[in-house]
Each structure stands twice: as structure tokens, then as C-alpha cells.
C-alpha positions in Angstrom: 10.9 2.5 -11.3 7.2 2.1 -9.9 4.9 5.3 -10.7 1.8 5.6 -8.5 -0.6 6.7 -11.1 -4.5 7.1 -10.4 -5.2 3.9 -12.5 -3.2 1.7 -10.2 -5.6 -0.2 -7.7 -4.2 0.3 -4.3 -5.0 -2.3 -1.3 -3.6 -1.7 1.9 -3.7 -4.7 4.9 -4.8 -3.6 8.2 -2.7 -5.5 9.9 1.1 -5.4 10.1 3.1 -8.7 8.9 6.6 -9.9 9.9 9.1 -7.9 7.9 11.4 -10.9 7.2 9.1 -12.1 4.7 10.4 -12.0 1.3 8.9 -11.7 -2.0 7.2 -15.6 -1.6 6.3 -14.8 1.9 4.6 -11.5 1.1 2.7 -13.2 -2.1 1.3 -15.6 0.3 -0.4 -13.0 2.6 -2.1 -11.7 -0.7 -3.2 -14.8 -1.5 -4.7 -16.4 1.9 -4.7 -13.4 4.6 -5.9 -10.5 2.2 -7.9 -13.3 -0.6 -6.6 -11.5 -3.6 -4.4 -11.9 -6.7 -0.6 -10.9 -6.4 0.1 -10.9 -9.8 -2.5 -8.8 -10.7 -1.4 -5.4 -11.1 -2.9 -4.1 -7.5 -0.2 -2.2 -5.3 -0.3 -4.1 -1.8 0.9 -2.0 0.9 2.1 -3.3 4.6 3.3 -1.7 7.7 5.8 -3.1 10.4 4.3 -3.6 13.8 6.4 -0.5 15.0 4.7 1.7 12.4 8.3 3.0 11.4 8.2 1.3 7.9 6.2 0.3 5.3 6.6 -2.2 2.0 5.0 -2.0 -1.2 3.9 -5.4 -3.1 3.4 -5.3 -7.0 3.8 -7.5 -10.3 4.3 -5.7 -13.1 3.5 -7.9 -16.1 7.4 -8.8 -15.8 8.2 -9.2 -12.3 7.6 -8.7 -8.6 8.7 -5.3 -7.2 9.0 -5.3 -3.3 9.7 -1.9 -2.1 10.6 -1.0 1.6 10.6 2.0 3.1 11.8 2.7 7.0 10.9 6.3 8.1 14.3 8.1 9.2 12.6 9.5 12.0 9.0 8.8 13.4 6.1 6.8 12.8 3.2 6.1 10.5 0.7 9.2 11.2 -2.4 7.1 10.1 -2.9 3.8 8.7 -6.8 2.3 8.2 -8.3 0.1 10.8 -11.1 -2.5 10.9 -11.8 -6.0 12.1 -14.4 -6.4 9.0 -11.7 -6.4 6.3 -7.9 -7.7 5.8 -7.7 -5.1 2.9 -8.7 -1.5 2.9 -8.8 -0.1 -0.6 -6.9 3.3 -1.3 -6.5 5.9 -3.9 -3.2 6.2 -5.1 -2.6 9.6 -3.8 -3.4 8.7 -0.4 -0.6 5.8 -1.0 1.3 8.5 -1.6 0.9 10.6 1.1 1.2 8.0 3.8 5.1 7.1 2.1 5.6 10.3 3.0 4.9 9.5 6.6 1.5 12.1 6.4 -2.3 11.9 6.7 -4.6 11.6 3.7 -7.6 12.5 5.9 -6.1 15.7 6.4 -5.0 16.2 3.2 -7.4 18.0 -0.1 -7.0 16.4 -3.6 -8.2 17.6 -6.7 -10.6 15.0 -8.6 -8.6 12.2 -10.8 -10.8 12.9 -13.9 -11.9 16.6 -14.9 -14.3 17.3 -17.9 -12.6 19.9 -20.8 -15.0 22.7 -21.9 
């Protein structure tokens, strides 16, 4: 099971990709579209053209995960744009709130690190 914890470097493409790609096909966008390691530990994300689904893209240390998940109903409510970058970093709560098919502009998150008295 994949846990999206505030340590995990997030990078979500702009741009959808073709949905038939496999695990090969998806490591090979990291590597030439996005210019970035795939077996480094960062959580790649990537939407359909549709907007109604979205895959995740990670190496654990032991294996590739590739995760897909089609919305049941709807579409995507935001996803980042830009023509300057193929990758648009993320925290991993915003991740989070866009797998649940939601806007992380709208949403308030407490800071990931908090001094103790």
C-alpha cells in the first residue's frame, strides 16, 4: 500500500499522456518528456485527456507501483497548467486532494512541520 506522506516529493505533468501506456511506457515520459528520475522515490502523477482519471507513478526501493484511478462520476476539478514546465511540483496533500476529485487552491492546510513549546 502507497502512503502519501509530506516527505514524498510529488511531480505532476501538465500534460495528459495516452492511458495505454504501461509501467515501461510511463517510465519513459519521466525520463524524456518530464527529464527526471523514475526510480527515484518522486510520486509522478498523470491525467487522461478526458480529465476523468488519473495514474500515480512510483518506485519504491523494490518495485514500480502504477496506480490508476477513474472518477465514478465527473472530472478533474483543477489540474496545473503552464507551457514553461512539463512538471509542476506538488505537496503531498494537494496530491491528495485532487484523488479525491477536489481543489487544493480552495482547500486550507495546516503547516507540515510545527515547533513544540
Amino acid at each position: 500500500m502507497i502512503q502519501l506522506t509530506p516527505q514524498m516529493r510529488v511531480l505532476v505533468a501538465v500534460d495528459h499522456i495516452d492511458f495505454r501506456k504501461g509501467l515501461d511506457g510511463i517510465a519513459a515520459v519521466c525520463r524524456g518528456r518530464l527529464a527526471e528520475d523514475p526510480f527515484s522515490g518522486t510520486v509522478f502523477a498523470f491525467r487522461n485527456r478526458s480529465g476523468t482519471a488519473v495514474r500515480l507513478f512510483v518506485f519504491d526501493g523494490t518495485g514500480s507501483w502504477l496506480i490508476h484511478k477513474r472518477f465514478s462520476e465527473g472530472k478533474l476539478r483543477w489540474w496545473p497548467t503552464g507551457s514553461d514546465a512539463a512538471a509542476h511540483p506538488l505537496a503531498a496533500q494537494e496530491l491528495a486532494v485532487i484523488l479525491y476529485a477536489g481543489d487544493p487552491r480552495l482547500a486550507s492546510f495546516s503547516p507540515d512541520w510545527r515547533k513544540l513549546a
